[in-house]
C-alpha positions as CSV (number, residue, x, y, z in Angstrom):
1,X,-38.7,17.8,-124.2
2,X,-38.2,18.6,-120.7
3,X,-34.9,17.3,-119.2
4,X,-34.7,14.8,-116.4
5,X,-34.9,15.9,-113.0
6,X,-31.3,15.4,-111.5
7,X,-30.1,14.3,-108.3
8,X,-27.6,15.2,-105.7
9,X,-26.7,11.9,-105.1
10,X,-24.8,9.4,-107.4
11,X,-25.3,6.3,-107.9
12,X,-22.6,3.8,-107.4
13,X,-24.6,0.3,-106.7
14,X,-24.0,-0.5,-110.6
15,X,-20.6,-1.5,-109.9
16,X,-21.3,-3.8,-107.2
17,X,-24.1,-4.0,-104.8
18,X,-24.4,-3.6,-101.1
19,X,-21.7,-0.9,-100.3
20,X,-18.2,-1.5,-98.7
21,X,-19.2,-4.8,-97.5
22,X,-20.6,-6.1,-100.9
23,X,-20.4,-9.2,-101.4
24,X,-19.7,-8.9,-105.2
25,X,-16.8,-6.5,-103.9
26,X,-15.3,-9.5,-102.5
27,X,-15.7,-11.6,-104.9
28,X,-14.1,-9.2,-107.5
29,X,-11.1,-9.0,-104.4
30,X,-10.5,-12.8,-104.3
31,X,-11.2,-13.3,-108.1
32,X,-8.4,-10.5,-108.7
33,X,-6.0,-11.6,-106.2
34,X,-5.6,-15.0,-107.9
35,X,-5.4,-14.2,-111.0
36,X,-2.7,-11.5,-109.9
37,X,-0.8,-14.6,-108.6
38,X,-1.2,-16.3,-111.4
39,X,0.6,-13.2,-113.3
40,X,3.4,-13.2,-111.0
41,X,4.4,-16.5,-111.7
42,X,3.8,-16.3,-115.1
43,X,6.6,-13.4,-115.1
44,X,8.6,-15.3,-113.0
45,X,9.3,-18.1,-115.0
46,X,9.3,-15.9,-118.8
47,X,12.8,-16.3,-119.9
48,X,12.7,-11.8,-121.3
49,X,12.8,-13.7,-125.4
50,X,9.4,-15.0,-125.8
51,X,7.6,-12.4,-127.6
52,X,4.2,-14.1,-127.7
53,X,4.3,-14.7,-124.1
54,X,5.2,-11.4,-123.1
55,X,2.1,-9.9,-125.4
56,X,-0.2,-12.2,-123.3
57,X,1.6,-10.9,-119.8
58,X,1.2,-7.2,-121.4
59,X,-2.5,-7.6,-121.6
60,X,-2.8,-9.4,-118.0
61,X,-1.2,-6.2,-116.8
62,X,-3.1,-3.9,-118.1
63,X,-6.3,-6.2,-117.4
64,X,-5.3,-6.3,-113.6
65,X,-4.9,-2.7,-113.5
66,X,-7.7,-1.7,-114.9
67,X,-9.6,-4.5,-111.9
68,X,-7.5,-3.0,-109.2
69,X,-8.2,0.9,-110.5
70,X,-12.3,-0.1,-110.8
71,X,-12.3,-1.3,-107.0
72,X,-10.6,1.3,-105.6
73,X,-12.5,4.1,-106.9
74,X,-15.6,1.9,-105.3
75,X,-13.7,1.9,-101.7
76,X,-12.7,5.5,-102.7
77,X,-16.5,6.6,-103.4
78,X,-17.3,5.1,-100.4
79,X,-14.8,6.8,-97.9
80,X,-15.1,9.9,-99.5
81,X,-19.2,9.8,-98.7
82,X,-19.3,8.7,-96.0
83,X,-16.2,8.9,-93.1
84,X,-18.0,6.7,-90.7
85,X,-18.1,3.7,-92.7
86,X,-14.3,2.8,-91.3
87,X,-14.2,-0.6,-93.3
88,X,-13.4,1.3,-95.9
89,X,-10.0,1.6,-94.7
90,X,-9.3,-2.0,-94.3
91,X,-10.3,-2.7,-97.8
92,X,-7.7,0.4,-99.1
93,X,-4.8,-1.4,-97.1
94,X,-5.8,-4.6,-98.8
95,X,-6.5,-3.2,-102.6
96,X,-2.7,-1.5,-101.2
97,X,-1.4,-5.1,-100.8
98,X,-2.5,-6.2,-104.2
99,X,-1.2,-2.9,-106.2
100,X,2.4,-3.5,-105.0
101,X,2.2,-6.9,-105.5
102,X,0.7,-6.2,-109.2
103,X,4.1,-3.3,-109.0
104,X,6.0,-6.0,-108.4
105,X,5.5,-8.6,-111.0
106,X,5.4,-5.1,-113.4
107,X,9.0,-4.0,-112.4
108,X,10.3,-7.5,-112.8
109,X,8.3,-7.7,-116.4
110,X,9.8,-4.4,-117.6
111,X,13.5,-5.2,-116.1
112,X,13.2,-8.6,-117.8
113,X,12.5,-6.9,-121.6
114,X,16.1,-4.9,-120.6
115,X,17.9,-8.3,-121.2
116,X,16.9,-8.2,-125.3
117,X,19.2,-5.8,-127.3
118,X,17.7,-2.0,-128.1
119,X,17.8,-3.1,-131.5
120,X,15.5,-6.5,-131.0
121,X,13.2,-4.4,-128.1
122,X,12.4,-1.8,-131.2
123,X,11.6,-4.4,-133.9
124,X,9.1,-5.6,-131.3
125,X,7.7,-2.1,-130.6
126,X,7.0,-1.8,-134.1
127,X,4.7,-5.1,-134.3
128,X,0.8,-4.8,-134.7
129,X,0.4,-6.1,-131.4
130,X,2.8,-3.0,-129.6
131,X,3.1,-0.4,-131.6
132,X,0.0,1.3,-130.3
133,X,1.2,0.8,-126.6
134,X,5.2,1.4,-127.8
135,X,5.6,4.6,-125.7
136,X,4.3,3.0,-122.5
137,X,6.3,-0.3,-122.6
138,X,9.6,1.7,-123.7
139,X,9.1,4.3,-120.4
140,X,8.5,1.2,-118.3
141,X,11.5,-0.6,-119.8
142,X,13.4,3.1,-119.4
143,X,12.4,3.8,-116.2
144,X,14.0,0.3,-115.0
145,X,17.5,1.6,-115.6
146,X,16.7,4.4,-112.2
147,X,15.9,1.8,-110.4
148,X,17.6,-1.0,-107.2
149,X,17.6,-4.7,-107.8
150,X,14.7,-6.7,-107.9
151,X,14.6,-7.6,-104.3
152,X,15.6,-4.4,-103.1
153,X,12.4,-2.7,-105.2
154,X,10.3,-5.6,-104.0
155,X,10.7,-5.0,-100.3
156,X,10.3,-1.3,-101.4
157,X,6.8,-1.8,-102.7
158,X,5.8,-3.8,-100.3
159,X,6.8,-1.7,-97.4
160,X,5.1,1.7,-98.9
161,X,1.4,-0.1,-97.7
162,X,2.1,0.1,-94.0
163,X,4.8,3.3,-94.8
164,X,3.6,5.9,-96.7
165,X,0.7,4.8,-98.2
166,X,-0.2,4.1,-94.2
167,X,0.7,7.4,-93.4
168,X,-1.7,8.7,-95.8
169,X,-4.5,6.8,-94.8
170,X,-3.8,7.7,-91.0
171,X,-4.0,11.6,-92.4
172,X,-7.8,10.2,-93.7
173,X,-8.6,9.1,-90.3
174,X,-7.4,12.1,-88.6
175,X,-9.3,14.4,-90.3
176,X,-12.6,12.4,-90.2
177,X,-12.7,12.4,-86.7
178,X,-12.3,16.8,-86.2
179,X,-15.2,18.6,-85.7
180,X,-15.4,22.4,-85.8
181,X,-17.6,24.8,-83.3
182,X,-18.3,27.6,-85.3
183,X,-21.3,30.0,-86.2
184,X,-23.0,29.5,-89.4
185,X,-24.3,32.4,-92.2
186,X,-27.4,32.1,-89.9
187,X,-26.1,32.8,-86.3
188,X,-26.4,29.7,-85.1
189,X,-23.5,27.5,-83.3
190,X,-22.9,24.4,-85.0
191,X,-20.8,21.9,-85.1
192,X,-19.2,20.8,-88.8
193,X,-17.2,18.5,-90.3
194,X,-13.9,19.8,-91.6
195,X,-15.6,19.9,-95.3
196,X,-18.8,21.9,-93.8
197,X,-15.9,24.5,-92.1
198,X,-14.4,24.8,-95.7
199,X,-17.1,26.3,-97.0
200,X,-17.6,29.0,-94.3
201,X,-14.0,30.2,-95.1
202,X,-15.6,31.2,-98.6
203,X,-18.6,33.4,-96.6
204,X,-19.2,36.4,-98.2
205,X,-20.0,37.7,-94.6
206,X,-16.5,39.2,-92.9
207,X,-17.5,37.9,-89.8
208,X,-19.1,34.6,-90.6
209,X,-15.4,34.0,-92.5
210,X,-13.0,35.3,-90.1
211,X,-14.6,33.6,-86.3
212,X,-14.8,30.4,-88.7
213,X,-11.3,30.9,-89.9
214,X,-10.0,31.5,-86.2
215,X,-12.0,28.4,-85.0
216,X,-10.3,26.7,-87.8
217,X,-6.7,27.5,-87.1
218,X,-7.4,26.6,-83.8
219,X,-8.8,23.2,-83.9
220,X,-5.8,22.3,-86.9
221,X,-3.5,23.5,-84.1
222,X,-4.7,21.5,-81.1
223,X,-4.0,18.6,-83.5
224,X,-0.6,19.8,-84.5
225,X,2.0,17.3,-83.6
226,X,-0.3,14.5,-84.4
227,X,-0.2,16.1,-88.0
228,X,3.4,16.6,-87.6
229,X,4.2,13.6,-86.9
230,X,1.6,12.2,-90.3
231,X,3.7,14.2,-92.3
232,X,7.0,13.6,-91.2
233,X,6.6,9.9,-91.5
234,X,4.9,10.2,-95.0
235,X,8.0,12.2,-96.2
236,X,10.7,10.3,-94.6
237,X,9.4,7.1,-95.9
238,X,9.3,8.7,-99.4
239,X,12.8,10.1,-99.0
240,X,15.1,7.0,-98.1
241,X,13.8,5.6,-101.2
242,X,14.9,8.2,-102.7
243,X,18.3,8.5,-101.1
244,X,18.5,4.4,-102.1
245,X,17.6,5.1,-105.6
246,X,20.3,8.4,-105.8
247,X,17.1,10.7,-107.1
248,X,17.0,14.2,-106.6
249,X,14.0,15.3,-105.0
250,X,11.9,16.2,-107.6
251,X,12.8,13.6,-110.4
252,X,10.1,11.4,-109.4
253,X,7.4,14.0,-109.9
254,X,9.4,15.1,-113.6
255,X,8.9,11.6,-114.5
256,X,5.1,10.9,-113.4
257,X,4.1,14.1,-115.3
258,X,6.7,13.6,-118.0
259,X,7.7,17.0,-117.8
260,X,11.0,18.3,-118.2
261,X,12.4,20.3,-115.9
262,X,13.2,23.1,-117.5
263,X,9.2,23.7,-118.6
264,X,8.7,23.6,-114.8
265,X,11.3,26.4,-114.4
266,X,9.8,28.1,-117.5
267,X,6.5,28.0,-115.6
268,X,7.3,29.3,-112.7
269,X,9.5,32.0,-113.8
270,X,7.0,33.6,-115.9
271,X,4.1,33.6,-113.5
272,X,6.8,35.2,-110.9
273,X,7.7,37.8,-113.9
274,X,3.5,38.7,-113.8
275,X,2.7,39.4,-110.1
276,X,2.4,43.0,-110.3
277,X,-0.8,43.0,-112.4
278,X,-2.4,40.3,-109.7
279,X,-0.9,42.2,-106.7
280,X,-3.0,45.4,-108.2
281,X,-6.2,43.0,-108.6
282,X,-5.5,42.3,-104.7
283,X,-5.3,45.8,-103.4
284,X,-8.3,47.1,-105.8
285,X,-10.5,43.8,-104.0
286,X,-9.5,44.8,-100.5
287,X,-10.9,48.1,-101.3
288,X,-13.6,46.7,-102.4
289,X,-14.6,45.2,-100.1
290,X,-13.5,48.1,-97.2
291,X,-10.3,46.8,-95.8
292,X,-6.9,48.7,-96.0
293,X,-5.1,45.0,-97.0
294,X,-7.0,41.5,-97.7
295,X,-6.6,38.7,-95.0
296,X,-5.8,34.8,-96.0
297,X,-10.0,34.4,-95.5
298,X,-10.6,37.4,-97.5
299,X,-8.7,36.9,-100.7
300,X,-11.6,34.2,-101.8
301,X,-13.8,36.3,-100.5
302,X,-16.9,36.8,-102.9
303,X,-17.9,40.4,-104.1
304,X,-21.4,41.0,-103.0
305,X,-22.2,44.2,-105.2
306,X,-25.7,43.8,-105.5
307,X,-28.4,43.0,-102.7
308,X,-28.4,39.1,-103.6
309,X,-26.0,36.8,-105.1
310,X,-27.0,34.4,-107.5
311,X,-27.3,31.0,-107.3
312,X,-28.3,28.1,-108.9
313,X,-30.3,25.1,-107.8
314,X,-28.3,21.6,-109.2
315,X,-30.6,21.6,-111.8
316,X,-30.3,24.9,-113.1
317,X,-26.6,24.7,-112.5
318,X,-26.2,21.5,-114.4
319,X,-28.4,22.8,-117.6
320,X,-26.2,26.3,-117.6
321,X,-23.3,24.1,-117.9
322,X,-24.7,21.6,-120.7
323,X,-26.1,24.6,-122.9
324,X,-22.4,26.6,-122.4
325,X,-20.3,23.2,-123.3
326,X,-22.6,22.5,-126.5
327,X,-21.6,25.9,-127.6
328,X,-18.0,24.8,-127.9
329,X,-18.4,21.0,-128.2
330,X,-21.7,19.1,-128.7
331,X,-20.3,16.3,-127.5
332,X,-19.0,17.7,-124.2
333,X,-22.3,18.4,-123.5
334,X,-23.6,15.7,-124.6
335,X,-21.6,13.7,-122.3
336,X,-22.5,15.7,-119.1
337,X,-26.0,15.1,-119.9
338,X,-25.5,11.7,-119.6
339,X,-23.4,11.9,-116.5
340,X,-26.1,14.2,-115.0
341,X,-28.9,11.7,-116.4
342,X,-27.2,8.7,-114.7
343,X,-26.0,9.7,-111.5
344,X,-22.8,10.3,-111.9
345,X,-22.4,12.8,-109.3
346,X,-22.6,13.0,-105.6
347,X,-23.1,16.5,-104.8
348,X,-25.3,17.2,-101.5
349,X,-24.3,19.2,-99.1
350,X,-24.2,17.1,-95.8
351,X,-22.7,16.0,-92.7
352,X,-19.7,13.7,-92.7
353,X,-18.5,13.9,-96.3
354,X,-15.2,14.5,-97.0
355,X,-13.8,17.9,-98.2
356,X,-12.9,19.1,-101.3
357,X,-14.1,17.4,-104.5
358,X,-12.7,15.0,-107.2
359,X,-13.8,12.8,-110.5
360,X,-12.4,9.1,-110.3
361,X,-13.1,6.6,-113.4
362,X,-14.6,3.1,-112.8
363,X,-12.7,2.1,-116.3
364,X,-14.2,-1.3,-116.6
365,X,-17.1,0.2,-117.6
366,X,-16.0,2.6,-119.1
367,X,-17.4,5.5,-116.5
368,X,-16.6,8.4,-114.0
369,X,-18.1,9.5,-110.7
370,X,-17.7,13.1,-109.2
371,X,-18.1,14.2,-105.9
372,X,-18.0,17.6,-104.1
373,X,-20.4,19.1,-102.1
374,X,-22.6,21.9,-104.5
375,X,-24.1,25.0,-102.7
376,X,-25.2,26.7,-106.1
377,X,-22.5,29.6,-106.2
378,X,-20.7,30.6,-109.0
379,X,-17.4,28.8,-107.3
380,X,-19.6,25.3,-106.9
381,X,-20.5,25.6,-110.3
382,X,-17.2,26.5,-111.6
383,X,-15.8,23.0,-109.4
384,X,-19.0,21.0,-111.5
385,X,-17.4,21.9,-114.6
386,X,-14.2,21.1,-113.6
387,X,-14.9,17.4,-112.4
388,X,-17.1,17.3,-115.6
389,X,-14.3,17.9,-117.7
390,X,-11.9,15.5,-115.2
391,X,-14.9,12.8,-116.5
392,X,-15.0,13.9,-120.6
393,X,-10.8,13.2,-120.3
394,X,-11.5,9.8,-119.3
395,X,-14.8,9.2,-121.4
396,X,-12.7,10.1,-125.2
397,X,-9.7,8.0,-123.7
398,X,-11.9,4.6,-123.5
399,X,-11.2,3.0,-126.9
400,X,-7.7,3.7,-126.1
401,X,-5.4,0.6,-125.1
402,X,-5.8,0.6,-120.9
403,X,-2.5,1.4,-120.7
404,X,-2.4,4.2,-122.8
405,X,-5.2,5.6,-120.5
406,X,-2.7,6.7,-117.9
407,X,-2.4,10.0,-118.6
408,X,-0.1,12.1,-115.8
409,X,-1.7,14.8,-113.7
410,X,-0.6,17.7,-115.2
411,X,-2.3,17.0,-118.6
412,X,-5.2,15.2,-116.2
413,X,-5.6,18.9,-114.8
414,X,-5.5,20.4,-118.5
415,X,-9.4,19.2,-119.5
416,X,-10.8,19.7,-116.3
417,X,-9.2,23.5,-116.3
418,X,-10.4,24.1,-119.8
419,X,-14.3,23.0,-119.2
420,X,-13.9,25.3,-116.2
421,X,-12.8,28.1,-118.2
422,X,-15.8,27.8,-120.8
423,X,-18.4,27.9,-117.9
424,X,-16.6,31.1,-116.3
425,X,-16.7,33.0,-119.8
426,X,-19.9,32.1,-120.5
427,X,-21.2,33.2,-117.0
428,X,-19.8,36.4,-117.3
429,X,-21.4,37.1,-120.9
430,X,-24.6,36.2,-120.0
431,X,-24.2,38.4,-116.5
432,X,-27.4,40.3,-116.0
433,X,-26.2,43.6,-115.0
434,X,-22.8,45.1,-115.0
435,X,-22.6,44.3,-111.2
436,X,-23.0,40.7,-111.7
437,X,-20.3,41.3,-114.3
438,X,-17.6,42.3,-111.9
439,X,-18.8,39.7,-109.3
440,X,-18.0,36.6,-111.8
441,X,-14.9,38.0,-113.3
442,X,-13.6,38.4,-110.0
443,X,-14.6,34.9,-109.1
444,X,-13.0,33.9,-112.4
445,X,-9.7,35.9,-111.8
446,X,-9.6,34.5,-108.2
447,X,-8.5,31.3,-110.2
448,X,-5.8,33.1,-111.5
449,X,-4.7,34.2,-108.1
450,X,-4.9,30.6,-106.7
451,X,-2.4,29.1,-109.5
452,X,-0.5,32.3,-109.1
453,X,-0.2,32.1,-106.1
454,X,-1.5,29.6,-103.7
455,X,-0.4,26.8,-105.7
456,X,2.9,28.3,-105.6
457,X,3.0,28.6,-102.2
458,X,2.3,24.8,-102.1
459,X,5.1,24.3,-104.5
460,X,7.5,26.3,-102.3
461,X,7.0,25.1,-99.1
462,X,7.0,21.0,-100.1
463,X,10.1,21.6,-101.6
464,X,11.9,23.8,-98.9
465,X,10.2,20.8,-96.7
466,X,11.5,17.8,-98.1
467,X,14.7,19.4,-98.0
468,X,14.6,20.3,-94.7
469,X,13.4,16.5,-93.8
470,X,16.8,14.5,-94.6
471,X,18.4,16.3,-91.7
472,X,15.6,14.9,-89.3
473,X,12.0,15.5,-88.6
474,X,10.7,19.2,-88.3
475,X,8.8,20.6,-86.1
476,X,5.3,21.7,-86.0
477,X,6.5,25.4,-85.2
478,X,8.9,24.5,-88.0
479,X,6.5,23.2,-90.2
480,X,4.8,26.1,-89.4
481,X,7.3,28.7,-90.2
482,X,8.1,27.1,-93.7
483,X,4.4,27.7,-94.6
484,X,4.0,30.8,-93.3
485,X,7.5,32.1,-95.8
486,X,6.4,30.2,-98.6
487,X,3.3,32.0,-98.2
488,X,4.5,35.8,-98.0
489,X,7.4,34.6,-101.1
490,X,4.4,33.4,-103.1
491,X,1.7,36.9,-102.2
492,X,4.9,39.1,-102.5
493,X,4.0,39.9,-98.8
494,X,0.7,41.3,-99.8
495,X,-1.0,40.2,-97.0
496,X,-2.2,41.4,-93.6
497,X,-1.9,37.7,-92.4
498,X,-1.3,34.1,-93.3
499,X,-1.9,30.6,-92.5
500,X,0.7,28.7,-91.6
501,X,-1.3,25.6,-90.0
502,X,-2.4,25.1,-94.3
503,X,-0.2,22.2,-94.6
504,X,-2.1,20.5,-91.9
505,X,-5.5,20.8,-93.4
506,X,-4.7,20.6,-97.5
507,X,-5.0,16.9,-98.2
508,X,-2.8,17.3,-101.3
509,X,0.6,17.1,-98.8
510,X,-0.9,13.8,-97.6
511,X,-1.1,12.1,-100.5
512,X,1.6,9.1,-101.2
513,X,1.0,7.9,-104.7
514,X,1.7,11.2,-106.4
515,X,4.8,13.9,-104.8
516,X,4.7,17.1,-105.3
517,X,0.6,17.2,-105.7
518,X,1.0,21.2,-106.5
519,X,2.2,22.5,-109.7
520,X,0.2,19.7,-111.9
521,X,-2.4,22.3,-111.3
522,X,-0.8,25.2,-112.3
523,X,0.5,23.6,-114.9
524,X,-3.0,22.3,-116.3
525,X,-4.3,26.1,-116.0
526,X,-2.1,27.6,-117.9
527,X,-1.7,24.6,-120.4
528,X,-5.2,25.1,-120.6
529,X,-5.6,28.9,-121.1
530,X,-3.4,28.3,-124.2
531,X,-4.8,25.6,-125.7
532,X,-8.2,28.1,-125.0
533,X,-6.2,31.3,-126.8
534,X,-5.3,28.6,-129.6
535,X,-8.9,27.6,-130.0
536,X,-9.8,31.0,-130.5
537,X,-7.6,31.5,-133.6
538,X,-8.4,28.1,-135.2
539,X,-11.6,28.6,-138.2
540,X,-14.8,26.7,-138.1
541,X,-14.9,23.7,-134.9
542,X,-12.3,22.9,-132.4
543,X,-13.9,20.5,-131.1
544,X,-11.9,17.4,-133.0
545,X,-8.9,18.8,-132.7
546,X,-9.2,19.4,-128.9
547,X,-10.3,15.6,-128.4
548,X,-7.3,14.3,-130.5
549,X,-5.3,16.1,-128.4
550,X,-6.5,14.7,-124.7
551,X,-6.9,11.0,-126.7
552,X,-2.7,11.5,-127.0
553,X,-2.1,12.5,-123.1
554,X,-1.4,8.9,-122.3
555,X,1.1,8.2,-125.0
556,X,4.2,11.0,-125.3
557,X,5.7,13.5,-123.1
558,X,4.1,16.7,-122.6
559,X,6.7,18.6,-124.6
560,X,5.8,16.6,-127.3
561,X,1.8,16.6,-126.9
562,X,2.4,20.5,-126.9
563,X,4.9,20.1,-130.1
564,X,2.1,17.8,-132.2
565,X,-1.1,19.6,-131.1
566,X,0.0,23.4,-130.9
567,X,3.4,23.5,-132.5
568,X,4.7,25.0,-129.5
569,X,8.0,24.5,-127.4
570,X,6.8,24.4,-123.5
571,X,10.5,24.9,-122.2
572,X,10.6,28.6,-123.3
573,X,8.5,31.0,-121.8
574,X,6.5,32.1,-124.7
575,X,3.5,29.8,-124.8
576,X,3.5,30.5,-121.0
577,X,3.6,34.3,-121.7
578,X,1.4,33.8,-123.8
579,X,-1.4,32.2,-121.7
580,X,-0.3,34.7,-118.7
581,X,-1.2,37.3,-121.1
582,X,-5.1,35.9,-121.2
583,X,-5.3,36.2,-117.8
584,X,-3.7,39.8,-117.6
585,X,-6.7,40.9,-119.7
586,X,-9.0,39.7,-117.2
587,X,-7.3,41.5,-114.7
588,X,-7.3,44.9,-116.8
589,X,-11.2,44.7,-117.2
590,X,-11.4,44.2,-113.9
591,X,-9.5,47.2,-112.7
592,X,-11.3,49.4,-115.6
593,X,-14.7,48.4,-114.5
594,X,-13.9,49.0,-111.0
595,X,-12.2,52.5,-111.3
């Protein structure tokens, strides 16, 4: 039976009808704001011993959140589509409003349950009601003892909508209004969005890539202070809470990934101990492709070894990823079958969408939608089945309790990372000619080099940055300067030249709700690769086992997800070694191929 012919555009009219100005939207908005009063008061007056009532308040909670989550996806959708529709933005600052107002009556809830003795707080963790939800409502109850008063976290969560979470927004604005004269693949001048400009920096045409790339830095720079100033602000805000609450500056992004800090170290001191073999992948592509060293535009540079590169029409590209999932889970594939079938997935390429790509869940329904813009290259392809795996995460998680749902990012990146890696293997294997081979290995190692590397880069120059902003605002040659080192620390120098204007023009440093929106990934790819090397090893179908490990993301630490699933201690460097070690082969058929 001949499959369904799929489209590039999703749909997202079955959550409520008529776009940003729906009038369903706003009923769902007024609907949701009073029963969100109605919870507030209802906290305010529990007296922390009522166990009944606090089982009813539990399930408000997580009822509201899952409402607030399901609209804001919508408005998200909607931004992300289409950055003309500027309504958008007042609906975010309002859904804003109601999400510290529902933090509010949640921080009060949790520092309420504090009053009961350990002993009595236990005996109702183990009741049929909590149990399943015990590990959630004893981190909220935890996390209430790094903390301010009451009042003091109230006027903190109320100021973060017009502070950082402003800030952020502002950054949205910013970008949608740039516009970048460059020459496309076909000779022509044309004028892009920033999204559209992306793309050309991945030409596998020197000269398309590198005019783009200077057009690029230029435009970023003529905006410079503006971005400077986004920035600053966002940080600043983020770090007098932090200097009010005594935290360190990473201790909030420990505890939203609940990670330890000393896997974090572990991480990053074995991909620094594995550089050498990536540096010699670097210097073998730049010969590759004629060049004495690679540029910052060249290192994602496809290979173009034979006359044409292969692509794939959405179609094609979504049935090569449904036949290569079913191969290691029937249900995976499945599943993107469904998501392809239903319009899941916004994909064209066009004016005035937002960059990058991303998979948000609408979990009153119990669905996802993806969007990036797909051009039918191995890399778009590769992005597909990473947003497809973003949406399987969320699709096993939905007969979970909602609050156990809320997994942290760095496991959130471990599913999407994994799909990817199954598409990028089976690519290769199926490669038509040793050529093609070489092309999509390297694309597939390139990965490698972007958690090795860029991602690092990231890592080292928010950190070195927030540091730097407690003595005062820095400036946008500053700014500069700390991207540009982090840069050459992370590439070992290897470089001919950098791009120090990248922390204007990666959203990821713009983003409020999440610090430190960096290592997550890195973290997720090698978590990934190991879970991938432990598949390998396993007899007969890992496909159960793999799902009972993402269904228990939301409800431990990630030292012990790592501990029940793979037997495995993540603060010593020998799982990590061990996944490095996956990638070093890559790298060594790579360099034999290419001899």
């Amino acid at each position: 039976m001949s499959k369904k012919n799929y489209s590039l555009s999703w749909d997202i009219d079955s959550f409520f009808k008529g776009g940003s100005h729906s009038a369903e939207l706003q009923a769902k908005l007024e609907q949701t704001s009073k029963e969100l009063a109605a919870f507030t008061t209802a906290v305010s007056e529990w007296d922390g011993q009522d166990y009944t009532v606090f089982t009813e308040l539990t399930s408000s909670y997580a009822n509201l959140g899952m409402a607030t989550f399901q609209m804001g996806s919508f408005v998200e959708c909607f931004s992300a589509a289409d950055a003309s529709d500027t309504y958008s933005d007042t609906l975010l600052n309002r859904l804003g409003s109601l999400n510290a107002t529902l933090q509010n009556a949640s921080n009060e809830l949790s520092k309420k349950t504090t009053l009961l003795s350990d002993e009595h707080w236990q005996q109702w963790l183990e009741t049929d009601a909590l149990k399943e939800i015990a590990f959630v409502l004893d981190e909220l109850r935890t996390n209430q003892t790094f903390l301010l008063s009451d009042k003091e976290e109230t006027l903190i969560n109320n100021l973060s909508v017009d502070g950082y979470a402003g800030w952020s927004a502002h950054y949205d604005t910013l970008v949608h209004s740039m516009r970048f004269d460059v020459v496309n693949e076909q000779g022509e001048a044309v004028s892009l969005s920033a999204g559209q400009t992306d793309n050309l920096l991945n030409s596998a045409n020197y000269d398309v890539r590198h005019n783009a790339f200077k057009v690029w830095e230029q435009t970023w720079q003529e905006k410079g202070a503006l971005f400077a100033d986004t920035l600053n602000h966002l940080i600043g805000f983020r770090l007098a809470k932090y200097q009010a609450r005594e935290w360190d500056i990473l201790d909030e992004s420990l505890r939203l990934n609940r990670l330890e800090e000393a896997t974090l170290n572990s991480i990053w001191d074995v991909v620094s101990n594995n550089k050498a073999p990536v540096l010699a992948f670097l210097e073998r592509k730049a010969k590759m492709l004629n060049l004495d060293k690679l540029g910052w535009v060249d290192v994602e540079a496809p290979l173009t070894l034979t006359d044409t590169q292969t692509t794939l029409t959405f179609q094609e590209g979504a049935e090569f990823i449904e036949e290569h999932f079913a191969k290691f889970s029937p249900k995976m594939a499945e599943f993107a079958r469904n998501a392809f079938e239903n319009n899941w997935i916004e994909a064209e390429d066009r004016d005035n969408k937002r960059p990058g790509g991303f998979c948000t869940e609408f979990p009153e329904d119990g669905e996802s939608r993806i969007f990036m813009t797909y051009d039918g290259s191995a890399n778009t392809i590769s992005t597909l089945a990473h947003e497809l795996g973003h949406a399987f995460h969320s699709h096993v998680m939905r007969d979970q309790s909602p609050l156990n749902r809320d997994y942290a990012m760095n496991v959130a990146e471990t599913a999407s990372t994994f799909a990817e890696i199954l598409i990028s293997d089976a690519a290769i294997k199926v490669a038509a000619s040793k050529e093609e081979h070489i092309q999509l290995l390297e694309d597939k190692i390139q990965h490698s080099v972007a958690f090795f590397m860029n991602i690092h880069s990231r890592f080292l120059f928010e950190k070195r940055f927030h540091k730097a902003r407690l003595d005062g605002a820095v400036t946008v040659e500053g700014l500069n300067k700390l991207m540009e080192d982090a840069q050459k620390e992370a590439y070992v120098d290897s470089l001919k030249d950098y791009h120090p204007t990248f922390w204007q023009s990666k959203l990821h440093f713009y983003i409020d709700d999440i610090p430190f929106y960096n290592y997550p990934y890195t973290f997720g790819f090698l978590f990934s690769a190991g879970i991938y090397a432990h598949a390998g090893t396993v007899e007969g179908s890992y496909e159960d086992a793999y799902i009972a490990l993402l269904q228990d993301t939301g409800s431990m630490t990630t030292e012990e997800l790592a501990q029940k699933h793979l037997n495995v201690d993540l603060t010593k460097p020998d799982f990590w070694q061990a996944a490095v070690d996956i990638i070093l082969k890559d790298i060594d058929e790579f360099l034999e191929l290419t001899k």
